[in-house]
C-alpha positions in Angstrom: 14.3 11.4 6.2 16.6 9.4 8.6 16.0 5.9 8.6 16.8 5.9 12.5 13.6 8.0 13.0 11.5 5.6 10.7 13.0 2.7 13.3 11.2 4.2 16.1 7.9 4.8 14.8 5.7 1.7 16.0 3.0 3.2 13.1 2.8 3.9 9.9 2.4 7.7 9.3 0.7 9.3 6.4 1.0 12.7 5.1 -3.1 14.3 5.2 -4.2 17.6 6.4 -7.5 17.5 8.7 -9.0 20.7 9.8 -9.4 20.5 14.0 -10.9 22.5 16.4 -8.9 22.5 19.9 -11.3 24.2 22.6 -9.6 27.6 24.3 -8.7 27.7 27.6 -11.6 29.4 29.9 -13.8 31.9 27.9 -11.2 32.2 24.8 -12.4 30.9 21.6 -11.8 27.6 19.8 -8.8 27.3 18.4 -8.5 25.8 14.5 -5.3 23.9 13.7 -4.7 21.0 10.9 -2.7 18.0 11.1 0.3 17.4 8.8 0.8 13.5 9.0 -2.0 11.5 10.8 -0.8 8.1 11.9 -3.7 5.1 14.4 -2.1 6.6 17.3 -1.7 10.4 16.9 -0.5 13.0 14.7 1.8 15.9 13.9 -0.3 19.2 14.1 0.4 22.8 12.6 -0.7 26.3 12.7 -0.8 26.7 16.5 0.1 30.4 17.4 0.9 30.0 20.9 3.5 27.6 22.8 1.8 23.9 24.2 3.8 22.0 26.8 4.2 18.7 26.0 2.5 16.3 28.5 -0.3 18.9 28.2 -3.4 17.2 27.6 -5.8 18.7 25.0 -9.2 17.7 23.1 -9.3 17.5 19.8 -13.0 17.7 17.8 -13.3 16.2 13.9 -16.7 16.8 12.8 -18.9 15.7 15.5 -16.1 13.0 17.1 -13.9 13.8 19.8 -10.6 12.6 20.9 -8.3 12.8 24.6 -4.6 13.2 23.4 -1.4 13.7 24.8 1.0 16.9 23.5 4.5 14.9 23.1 6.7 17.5 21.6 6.5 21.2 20.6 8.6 23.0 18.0 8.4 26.2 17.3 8.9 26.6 13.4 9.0 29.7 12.8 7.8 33.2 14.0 4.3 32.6 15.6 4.3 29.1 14.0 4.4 25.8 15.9 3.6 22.3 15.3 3.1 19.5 17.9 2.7 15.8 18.1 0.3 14.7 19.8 -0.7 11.0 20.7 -4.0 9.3 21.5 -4.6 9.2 25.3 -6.9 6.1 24.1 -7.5 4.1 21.5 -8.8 6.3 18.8 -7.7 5.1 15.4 -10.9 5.3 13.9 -11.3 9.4 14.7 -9.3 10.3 11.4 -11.8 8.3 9.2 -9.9 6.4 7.1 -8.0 3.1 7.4 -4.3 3.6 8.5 -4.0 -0.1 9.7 -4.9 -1.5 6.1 -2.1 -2.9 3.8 -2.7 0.1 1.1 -2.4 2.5 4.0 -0.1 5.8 2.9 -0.4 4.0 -0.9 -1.9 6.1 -3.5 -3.1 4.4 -6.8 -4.3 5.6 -10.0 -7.7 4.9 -11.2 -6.6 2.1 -13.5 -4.9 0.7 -10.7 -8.2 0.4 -8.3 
């Protein structure tokens, strides 16, 4: 990775998929996606099948919490594959359930090492 995109990042990210549900538009069905990195202030999502323009706004639902974000960017990956980043229209970085603002965030230790 380019350290020039590191430099921008005000967070740390860290790599975790999290299944989502994204409610449809009108009378279609929930949508489940799953985040690729999670970061305090947003995240980069996968497995959308159709097109999101960024400054969309969507709700996202973990369990029973809920979250107001912001689409940022859309990137279509492949056929009928696209991921967006999305940020945290407020200040949400408890919804992931785990601590990304910690010192040991995005470090894994062994067993012996804990």
């Amino acid at each position: 990775m380019e350290t020039k995109s590191l430099e921008k990042r005000s967070c740390r990210r860290m790599k975790m998929v999290v299944g989502l549900r994204v409610p449809g538009q009108t009378q279609t069905a929930d949508k489940l996606v799953h985040t690729l990195d999670i970061s305090s202030t947003g995240a980069k999502i996968g497995a959308i099948r159709e097109w999101i323009q960024p400054g969309s706004v969507l709700t996202l639902h973990r369990r029973h919490a809920r979250a107001q974000c912001q689409v940022m960017w859309s990137r279509a990956v492949g056929p009928g594959e696209i991921h967006i980043g999305i940020e945290f229209t407020g200040n949400k970085s408890d919804f992931w359930g785990v601590d990304l603002e910690g010192h040991n965030a995005g470090v894994w230790l062994a067993d012996s090492e804990r």
